[in-house]
N, C-alpha and C positions, 0 to 999 in steps of 0.2 A: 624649339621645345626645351623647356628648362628640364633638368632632371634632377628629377624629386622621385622618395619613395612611390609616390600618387604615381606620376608619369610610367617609372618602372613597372608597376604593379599593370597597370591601362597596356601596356609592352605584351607582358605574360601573359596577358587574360586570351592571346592571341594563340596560346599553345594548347593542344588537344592532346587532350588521353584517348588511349585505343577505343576507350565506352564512351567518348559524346563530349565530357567534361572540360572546361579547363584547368588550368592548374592552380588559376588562382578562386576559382568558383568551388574545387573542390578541397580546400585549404590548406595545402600542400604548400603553399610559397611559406617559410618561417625565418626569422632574421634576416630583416630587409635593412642592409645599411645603404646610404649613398655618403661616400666622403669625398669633397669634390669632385672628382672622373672617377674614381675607384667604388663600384657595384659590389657588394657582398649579397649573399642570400642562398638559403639552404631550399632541396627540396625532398619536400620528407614524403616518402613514400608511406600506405598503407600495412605493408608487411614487408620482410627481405628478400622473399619470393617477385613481389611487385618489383621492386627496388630493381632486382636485374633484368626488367625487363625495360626497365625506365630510358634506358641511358641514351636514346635516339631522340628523347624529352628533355635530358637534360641540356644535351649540345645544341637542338633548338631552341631554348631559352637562351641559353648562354648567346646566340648568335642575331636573336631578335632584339636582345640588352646592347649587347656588345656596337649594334650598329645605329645607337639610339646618337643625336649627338653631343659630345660632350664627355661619353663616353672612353676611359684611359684603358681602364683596366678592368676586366668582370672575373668574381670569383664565384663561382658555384658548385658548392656538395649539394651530392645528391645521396639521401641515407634513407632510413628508418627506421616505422615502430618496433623497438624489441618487445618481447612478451612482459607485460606490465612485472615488475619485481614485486615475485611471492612474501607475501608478509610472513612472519615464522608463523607455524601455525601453532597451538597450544598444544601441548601432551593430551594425549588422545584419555580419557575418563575414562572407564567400563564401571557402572552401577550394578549389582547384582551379579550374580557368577555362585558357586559353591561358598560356604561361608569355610575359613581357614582353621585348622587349630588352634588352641589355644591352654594356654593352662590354669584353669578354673576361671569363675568370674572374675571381670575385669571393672575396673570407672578408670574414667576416660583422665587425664592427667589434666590439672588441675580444676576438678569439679567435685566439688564437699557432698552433693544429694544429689539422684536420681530420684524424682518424682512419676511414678506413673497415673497416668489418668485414662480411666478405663471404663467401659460401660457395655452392660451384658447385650445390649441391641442399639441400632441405628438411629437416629433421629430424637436425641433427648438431649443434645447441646453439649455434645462430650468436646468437641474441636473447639465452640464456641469458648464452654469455658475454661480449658488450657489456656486459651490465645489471650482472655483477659485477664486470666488468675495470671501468666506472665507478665501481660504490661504492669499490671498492679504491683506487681512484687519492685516490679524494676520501678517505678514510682516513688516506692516507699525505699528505694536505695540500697536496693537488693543485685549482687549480676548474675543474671538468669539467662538459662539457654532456653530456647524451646525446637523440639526435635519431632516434625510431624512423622512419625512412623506409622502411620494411615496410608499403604502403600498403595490400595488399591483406590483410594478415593481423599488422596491429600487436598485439605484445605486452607489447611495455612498460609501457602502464598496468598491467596485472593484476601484472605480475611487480615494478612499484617502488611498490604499490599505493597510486595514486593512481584517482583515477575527475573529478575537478572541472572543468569546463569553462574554457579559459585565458581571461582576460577580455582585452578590447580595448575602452580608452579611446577610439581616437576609429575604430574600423572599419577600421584599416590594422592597427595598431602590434599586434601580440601579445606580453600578458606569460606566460612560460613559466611552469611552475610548480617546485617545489624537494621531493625527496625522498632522505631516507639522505645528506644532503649533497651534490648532485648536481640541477642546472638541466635539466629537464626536458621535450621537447615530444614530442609522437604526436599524428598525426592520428585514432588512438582516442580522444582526450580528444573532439576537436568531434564526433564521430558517440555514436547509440547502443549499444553493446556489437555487439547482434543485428545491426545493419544492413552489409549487403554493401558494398562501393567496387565499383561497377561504374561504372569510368573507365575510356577509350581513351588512348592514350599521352600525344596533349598534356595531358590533363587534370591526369594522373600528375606531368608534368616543370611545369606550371603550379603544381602546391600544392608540389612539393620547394622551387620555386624562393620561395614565400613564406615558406615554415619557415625556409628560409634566410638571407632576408633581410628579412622584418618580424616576426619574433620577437627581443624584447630580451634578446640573451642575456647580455648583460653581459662583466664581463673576465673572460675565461675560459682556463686555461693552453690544454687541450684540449676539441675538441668530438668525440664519439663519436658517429658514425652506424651506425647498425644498418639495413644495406642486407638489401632482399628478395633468396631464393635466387636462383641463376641470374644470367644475361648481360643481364638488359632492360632497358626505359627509362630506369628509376631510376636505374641502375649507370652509364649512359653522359652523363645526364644531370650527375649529381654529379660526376662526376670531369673533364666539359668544360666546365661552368658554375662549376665552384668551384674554390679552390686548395687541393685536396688533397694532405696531408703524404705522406700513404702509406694502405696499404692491410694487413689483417690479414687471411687466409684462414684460417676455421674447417672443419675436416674430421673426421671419426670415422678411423681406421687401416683399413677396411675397402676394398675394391679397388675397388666398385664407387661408393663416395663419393669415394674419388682420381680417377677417371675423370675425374668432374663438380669438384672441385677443380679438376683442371689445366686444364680451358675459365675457370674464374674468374682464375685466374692468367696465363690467355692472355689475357682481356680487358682483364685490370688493364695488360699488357705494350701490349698494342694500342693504351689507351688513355692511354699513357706515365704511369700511375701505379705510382709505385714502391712495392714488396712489401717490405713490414717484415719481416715475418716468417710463420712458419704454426704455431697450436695445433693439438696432438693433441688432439681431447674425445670423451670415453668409452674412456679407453685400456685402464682394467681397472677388473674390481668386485671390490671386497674383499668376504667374506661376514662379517656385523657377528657370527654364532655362530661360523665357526669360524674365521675369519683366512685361509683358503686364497682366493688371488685367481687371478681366470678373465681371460681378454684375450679378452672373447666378441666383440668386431669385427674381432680380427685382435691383433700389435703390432706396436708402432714401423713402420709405414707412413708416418704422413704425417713422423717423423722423415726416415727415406730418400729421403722423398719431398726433403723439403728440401736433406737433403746434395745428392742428384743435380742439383737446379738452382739448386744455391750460395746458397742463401736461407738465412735464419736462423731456428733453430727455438728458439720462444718457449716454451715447455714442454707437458706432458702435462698434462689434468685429469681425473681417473677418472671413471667413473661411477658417481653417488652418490644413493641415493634421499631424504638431507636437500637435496639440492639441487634438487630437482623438487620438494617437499615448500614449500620456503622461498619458489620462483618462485610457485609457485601462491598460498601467504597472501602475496606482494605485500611479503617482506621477504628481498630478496636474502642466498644464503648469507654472501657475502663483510663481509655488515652485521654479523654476530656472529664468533662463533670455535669453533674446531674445526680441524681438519685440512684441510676444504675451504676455508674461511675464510684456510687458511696458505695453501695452493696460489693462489689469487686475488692475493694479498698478497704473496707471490714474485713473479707474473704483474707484478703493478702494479711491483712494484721494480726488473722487468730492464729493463721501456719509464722509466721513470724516469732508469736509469742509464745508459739505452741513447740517452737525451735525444731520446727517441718522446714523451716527454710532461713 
């Protein structure tokens, strides 16, 4: 018999473990050398525990090699697996908690505007258009943060589709992250998708106020927040803890979403943040077969709206099913081009000229 790894290996298959196995079946033989008559080969046990129970396995190998012929010398360790080596793990994050003192409002170090965008009720495209009116801005050569503070319903991730958890170097500092050209934070990034924020007020004005100020936002012309609907904590937190530039009111033209617009305009008044201006969104849908266009919420409402309380009305953006379409895969309209893409891009040009941003 020549002796070759093969031959040694056909040797060992000859030795049994206490459960049935052999040692070469259960792939335990590792570093099989043959150098002329001199045998090397390790046998690696399962655990260390295993390992001392081994050693009547390992001398039986060693003496079924040993008398193979040709055979000078046999060496065999018998070792094992240590416990796999722990990767460091990251500093542990805590989002939310009591929010800290401080002394008077604060903007976060290097960022010129805090823009808030706000809307008296749910469902009238307040997230949607944050997420464009930022790409746009950053488009037009602007650097814009955008800061989903929709604590209990963030959409931001999905819609600038990102999903990455923001790392933090030493458990304080959060780095945001960067998407469509646009500095990025949501408290959806640290949760899982599925999982609910069930938080009581302080808990809420405690994680606004970390987003705020241990996220590196960098120099940033404008930072965009995308405030949850309605008058609550959030709302009154941001606008008394920070130095808010102004405020955007998103509305549909419909009567019963002015209603609740004009309490977000009241709070923004209350809470002496000054009102940039107010979007129309959903003014009309064009029908893509035949071009006849419907004003199924109403029109020019929240225009009126704004003549009657001297505010300035930032434009109309229709309702478009590429733009629910583009939110959803996580690549804002305003990123590509088309008509909606222009209407964003107007949007971003008049806060630009209007030196809102």
């Amino acid at each position: 018999m020549t002796l070759t790894p093969q031959s040694v290996r056909s040797e060992l298959a000859r030795i049994r473990l206490p459960d049935g196995r052999d040692i070469v079946a259960a792939d335990m033989v590792r570093a099989l050398t043959v150098d002329g008559g001199t045998v090397s080969f390790v046998i690696e046990a399962e655990s260390p525990e295993q390992a001392q129970r081994l050693g009547p396995v390992r001398e039986a190998a060693e003496a079924v090699v040993r008398a193979m012929p040709g055979a000078v010398e046999v060496r065999v360790i018998l070792t094992a697996h240590g416990p796999a080596p722990k990767k460091p793990e990251p500093p542990s994050l805590k989002i939310g908690g009591h929010p800290t003192p401080q002394q008077g409002p604060i903007m976060p170090a290097g960022v010129d505007r805090i823009l808030a965008v706000g809307s008296g009720k749910g469902g009238v495209g307040k997230s949607t258009v944050a997420s464009n009116l930022a790409v746009a801005l950053a488009r037009a050569g602007r650097r814009v943060g955008l800061l989903d503070a929709d604590i209990y319903g963030p959409s931001q991730p999905r819609m600038m589709g990102v999903s990455k958890r923001p790392a933090s170097p030493d458990g304080k500092t959060i780095i945001p992250l960067k998407a469509h050209g646009v500095t990025m934070m949501s408290i959806g990034l640290m949760l899982p998708e599925e999982k609910a924020v069930v938080w009581r007020g302080p808990m809420l004005m405690g994680a606004l106020q970390q987003m705020l100020t241990q996220v590196e936002w960098g120099e940033l012309d404008a930072l965009i927040v995308d405030l949850p609907p309605g008058t609550g904590d959030v709302a009154m937190t941001l606008c008394q803890r920070s130095k808010v530039t102004g405020a955007i009111v998103v509305s549909t033209p419909q009567d019963v979403a002015l209603l609740d617009a004009r309490k977000a305009l009241d709070m923004f008044q209350v809470l002496k943040t000054p009102v940039l201006g107010l979007v129309e969104n959903m003014s009309s849908y064009v029908c893509p077969n035949c071009g006849h266009e419907a004003h199924i919420f109403g029109e020019g409402g929240v225009q009126r709206e704004a003549e009657k309380l001297g505010l300035p009305f930032l434009g109309a953006l229709p309702l478009s099913l590429e733009t629910r379409v583009a939110g959803d895969s996580g690549t804002p309209i305003a990123a590509g081009e088309g008509p909606m893409a222009d209407a964003y891009a107007a949007l971003a040009a008049r806060f630009i000229g209007g030196g809102m941003a």
